[in-house]
N, C-alpha and C positions, 0 to 999 in steps of 0.2 A: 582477933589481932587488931592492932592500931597501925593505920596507916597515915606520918606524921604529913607526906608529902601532899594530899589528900584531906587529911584531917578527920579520917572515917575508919568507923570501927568493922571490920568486917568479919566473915568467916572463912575461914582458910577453905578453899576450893579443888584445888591440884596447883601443880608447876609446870606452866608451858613454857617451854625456851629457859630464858635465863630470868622467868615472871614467877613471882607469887599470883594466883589468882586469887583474889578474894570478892566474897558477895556478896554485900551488906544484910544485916540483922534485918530479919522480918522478909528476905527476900527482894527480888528486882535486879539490876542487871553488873554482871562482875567488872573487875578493871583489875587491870595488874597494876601488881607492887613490884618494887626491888627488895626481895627479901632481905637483903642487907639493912636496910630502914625500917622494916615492921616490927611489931616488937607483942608481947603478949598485953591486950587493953587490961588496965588498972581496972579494979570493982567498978570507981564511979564511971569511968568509959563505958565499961558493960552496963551500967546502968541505965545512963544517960542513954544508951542507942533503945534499948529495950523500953525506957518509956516514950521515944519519939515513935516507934512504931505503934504501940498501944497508943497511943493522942490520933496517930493516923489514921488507923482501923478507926477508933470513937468516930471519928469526923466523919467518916464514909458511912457510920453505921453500919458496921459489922460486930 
């Protein structure tokens, strides 16, 4: 999911309250959306998240 208010592409989590939770690619800590504003991420969204994590594992050397 894209969240535009944020600017981040996350993974849909559950729904607490009147929240989307979502938890970004590769893992680490959630934030609600307003489902109303999220939307399904475009390929190059999906992409782009998926190679910021892989750049960040390289870095750590994992």
């Amino acid at each position: 999911m894209y969240d535009p208010v944020t600017r981040k592409v996350g993974e849909y989590q559950d729904k607490a309250g009147p929240y989307a939770m979502l938890r970004p690619v590769g893992g680490g800590r959630e934030w609600q959306a307003d489902p109303a504003q999220i939307r399904p991420a475009s390929p190059a969204e999906r992409l782009s998240a998926g190679v910021r994590v892989a750049n960040k594992r390289a870095r750590r050397g994992l």
